[in-house]
C-alpha atoms as one frame of an Amber mdcrd trajectory, in Angstrom:
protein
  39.739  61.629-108.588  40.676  62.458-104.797  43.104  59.806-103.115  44.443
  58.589 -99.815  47.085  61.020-100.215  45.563  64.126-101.640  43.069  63.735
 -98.571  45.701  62.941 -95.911  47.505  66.153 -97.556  44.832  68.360 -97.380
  43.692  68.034 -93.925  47.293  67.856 -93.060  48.224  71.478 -94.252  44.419
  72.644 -93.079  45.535  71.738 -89.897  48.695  73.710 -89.961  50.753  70.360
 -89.427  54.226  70.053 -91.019  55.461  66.877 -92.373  58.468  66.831 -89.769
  55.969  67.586 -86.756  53.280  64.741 -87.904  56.199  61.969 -88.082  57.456
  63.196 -84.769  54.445  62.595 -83.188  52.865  59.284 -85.292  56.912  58.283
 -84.648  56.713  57.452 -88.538  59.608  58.344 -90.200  59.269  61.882 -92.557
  59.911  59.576 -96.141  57.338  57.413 -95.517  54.574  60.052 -94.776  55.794
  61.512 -97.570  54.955  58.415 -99.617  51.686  57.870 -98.587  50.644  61.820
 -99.368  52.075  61.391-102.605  50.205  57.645-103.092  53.326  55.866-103.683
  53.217  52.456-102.079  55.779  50.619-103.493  58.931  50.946-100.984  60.102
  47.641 -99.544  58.092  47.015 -96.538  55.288  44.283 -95.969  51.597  45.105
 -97.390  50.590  45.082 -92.861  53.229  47.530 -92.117  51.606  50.226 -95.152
  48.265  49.641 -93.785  49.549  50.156 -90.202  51.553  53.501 -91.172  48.250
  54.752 -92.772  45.922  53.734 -90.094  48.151  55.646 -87.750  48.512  58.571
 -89.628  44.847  58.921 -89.970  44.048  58.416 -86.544  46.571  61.661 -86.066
  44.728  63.974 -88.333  41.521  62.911 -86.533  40.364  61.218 -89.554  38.351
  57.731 -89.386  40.935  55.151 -89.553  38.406  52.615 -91.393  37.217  54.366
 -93.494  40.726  55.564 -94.823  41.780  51.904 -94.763  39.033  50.881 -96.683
  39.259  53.368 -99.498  42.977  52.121 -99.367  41.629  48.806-100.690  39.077
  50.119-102.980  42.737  51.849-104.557  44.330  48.964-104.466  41.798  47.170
-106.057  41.322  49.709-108.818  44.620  49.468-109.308  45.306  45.756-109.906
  42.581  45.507-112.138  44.199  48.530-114.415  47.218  46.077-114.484  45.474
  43.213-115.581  42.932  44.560-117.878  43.926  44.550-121.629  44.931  47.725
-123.373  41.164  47.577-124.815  39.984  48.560-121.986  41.102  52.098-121.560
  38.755  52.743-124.203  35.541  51.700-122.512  34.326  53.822-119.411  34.776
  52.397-116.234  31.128  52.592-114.176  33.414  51.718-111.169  36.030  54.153
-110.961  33.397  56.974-112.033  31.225  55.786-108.916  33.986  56.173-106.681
  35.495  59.442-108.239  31.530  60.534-107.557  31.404  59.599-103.639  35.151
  60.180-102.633  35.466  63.630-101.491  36.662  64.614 -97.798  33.557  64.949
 -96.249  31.871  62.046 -96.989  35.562  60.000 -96.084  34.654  61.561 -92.549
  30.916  60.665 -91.901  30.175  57.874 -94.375  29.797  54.003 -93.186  32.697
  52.368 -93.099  32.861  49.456 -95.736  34.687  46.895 -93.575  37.855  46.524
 -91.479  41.571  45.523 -92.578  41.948  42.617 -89.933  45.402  44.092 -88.160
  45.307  41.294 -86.103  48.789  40.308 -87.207  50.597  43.170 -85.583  48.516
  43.502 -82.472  49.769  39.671 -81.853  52.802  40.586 -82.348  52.767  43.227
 -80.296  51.386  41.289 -77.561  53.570  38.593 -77.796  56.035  40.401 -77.675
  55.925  41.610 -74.004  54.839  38.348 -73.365  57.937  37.051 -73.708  59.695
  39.775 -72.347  57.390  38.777 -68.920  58.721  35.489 -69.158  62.472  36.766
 -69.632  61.661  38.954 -66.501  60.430  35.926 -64.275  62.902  33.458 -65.336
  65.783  36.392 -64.515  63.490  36.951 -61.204  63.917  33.069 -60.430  67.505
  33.090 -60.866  68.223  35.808 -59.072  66.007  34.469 -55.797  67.411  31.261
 -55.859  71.157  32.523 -55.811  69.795  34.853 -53.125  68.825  31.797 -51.297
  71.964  29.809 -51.754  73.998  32.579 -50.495  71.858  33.098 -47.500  72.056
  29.318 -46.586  75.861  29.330 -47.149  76.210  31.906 -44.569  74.043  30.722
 -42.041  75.723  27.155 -42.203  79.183  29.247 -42.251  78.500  30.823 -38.773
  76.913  27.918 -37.248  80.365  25.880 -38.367  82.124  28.749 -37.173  80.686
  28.798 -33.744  80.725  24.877 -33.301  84.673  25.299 -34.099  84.800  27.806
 -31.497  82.734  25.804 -28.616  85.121  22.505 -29.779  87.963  24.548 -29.448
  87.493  25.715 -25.784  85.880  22.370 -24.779  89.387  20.611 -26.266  91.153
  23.331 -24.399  90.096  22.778 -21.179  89.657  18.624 -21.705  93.291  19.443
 -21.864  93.395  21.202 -18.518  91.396  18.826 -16.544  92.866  15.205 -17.844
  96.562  15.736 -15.647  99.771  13.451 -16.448 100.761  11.119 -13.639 103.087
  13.916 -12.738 100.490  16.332 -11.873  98.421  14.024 -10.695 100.955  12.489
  -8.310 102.163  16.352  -7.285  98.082  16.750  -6.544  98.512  14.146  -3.814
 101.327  15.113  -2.196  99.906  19.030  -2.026  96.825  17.558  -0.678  97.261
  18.457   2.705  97.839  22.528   1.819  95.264  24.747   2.725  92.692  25.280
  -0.381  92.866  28.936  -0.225  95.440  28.723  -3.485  92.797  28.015  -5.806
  89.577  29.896  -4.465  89.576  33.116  -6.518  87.607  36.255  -5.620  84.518
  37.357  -8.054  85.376  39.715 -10.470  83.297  41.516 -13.107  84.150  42.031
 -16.885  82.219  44.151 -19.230  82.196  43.409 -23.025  80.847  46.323 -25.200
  80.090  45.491 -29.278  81.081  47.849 -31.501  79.390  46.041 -34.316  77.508
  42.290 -34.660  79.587  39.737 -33.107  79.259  36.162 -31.643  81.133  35.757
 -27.716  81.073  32.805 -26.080  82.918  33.031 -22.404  83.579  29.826 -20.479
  84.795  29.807 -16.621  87.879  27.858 -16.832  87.857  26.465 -13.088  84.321
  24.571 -13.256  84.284  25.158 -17.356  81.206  27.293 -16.481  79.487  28.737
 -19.707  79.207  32.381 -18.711  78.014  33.890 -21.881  77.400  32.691 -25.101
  75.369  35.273 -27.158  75.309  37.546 -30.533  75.777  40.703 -30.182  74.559
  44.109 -31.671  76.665  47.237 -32.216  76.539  49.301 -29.021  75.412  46.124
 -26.807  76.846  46.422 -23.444  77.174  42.752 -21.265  78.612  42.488 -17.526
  79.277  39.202 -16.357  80.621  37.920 -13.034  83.562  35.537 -12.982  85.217
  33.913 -10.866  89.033  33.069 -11.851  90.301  32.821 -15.290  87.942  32.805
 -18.449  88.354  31.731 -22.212  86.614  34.599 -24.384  85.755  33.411 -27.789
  84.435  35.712 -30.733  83.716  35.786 -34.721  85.116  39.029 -34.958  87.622
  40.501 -32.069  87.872  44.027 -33.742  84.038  44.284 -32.637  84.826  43.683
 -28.631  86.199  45.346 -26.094  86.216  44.408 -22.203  86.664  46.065 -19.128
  87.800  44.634 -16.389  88.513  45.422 -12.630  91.984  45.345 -11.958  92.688
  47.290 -15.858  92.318  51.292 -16.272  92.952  50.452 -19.932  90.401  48.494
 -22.424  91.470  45.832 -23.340  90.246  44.933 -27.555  91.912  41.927 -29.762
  94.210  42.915 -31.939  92.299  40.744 -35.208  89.642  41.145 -37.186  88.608
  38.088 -37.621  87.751  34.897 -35.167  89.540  33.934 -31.909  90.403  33.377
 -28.539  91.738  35.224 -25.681  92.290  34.447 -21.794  91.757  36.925 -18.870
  93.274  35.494 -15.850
């Protein structure tokens, strides 16, 4: 009697297929295939993993997987009932095994109707549930990772608007400061009323700030607290603005800016890196 093995082993070395080339491409290891050519089923794996291996292995040597799998029972069958038939028995012929001694040959494994399918439902679950939840791993680490994205992205946006407010209440406080006077001044303003107002008119002037890389500037006019420029800018941004006395120029990063002015040969750039203030007079 032909078995599983025999046949798997015979169109195996018919097709000029070594053991070592067939597990490296069924990705079965070599002891296993071994075991299944030589029909010997009892290594310690489950009953679904066997039929898998053979299934496979058939569908390599272009063999009908069914119909391999189903003869595979028939064995198995033949088998259990040698185990639990009495010793008497071996004595009497057995109709059943001669019938299937009679129609298993290699041919007929290839082009006869299959008897009925081994539900492998069990693995192909698996095997689906498997990348189930490894899409649901992916998502959930997707989520995460969006909504830290989004936290971060809020922090800084809040960070430079709180930055630029304490710059605007900065200057504002600065020149509150200059326009409340002491009695003092105020009393030294009335007795210089009467001098010509010439001291304080101041001719216009241009300054030109040139970004280097993003930066916030905020210039205020410090005689009339005039709000000359207040602006982002991009790296290589050129602004000229017209002033008229001193100026308060405030920034979020003074290593990004540097001005020109008319009465300087020489740039002028803040020595910092990080937010500040400077007056031009």
């Amino acid at each position: 009697m032909q078995t599983i093995g025999e046949k798997i082993e015979e169109t195996r070395k018919r097709k000029g297929i070594s053991l070592s080339e067939a597990a490296e491409a069924t990705k079965i290891r070599r002891d296993f295939l071994l075991n299944i050519e030589s029909n010997e089923y009892d290594y310690d794996l489950p009953e679904i993993y066997k039929r898998g291996f053979i299934k496979n292995y058939a569908k390599y040597l272009k063999l009908n997987p069914d119909k391999v799998l189903s003869q595979y029972q028939e064995q198995l069958i033949t088998l259990s009932r040698r185990t639990k038939k009495p010793n008497t028995d071996f004595f009497t012929p057995n109709t059943d095994l001669n019938q299937t001694s009679n129609q298993e040959t290699l041919d007929p494994l290839l082009e006869k109707p299959s008897l009925g399918k081994i539900n492998l439902n069990k693995p192909a679950e698996t095997a689906k549930e498997a990348p189930a939840s490894d899409d649901s791993l992916l998502k959930k680490d997707l989520y995460v990772k969006t909504a830290i994205f989004a936290v971060s992205t809020l922090l800084f946006v809040f960070g430079i608007f709180w930055l630029i407010q304490t710059i605007s209440q900065s200057i504002n406080s600065n020149n509150d400061a200059l326009a409340t006077p002491t009695n003092v001044a105020a009393t030294s303003s009335v007795s210089q009323s009467n001098e010509p107002p010439s001291s304080t008119e101041y001719p216009i002037k241009e300054i030109t700030l040139k970004a280097s890389g993003s930066v916030y500037v905020q210039i205020r006019q410090k005689i009339d607290n005039k709000e000359l420029l207040a602006k982002p800018l991009i790296e290589g941004e050129i602004q000229t603005i017209k002033r008229r006395g001193p100026i308060d120029i405030a920034f979020t990063k003074g290593n990004f800016i540097t001005l020109f002015t008319d009465g300087e040969v020489d740039p002028i750039e803040p020595n910092t890196a990080s937010a500040g203030k400077i007056t031009l007079p």
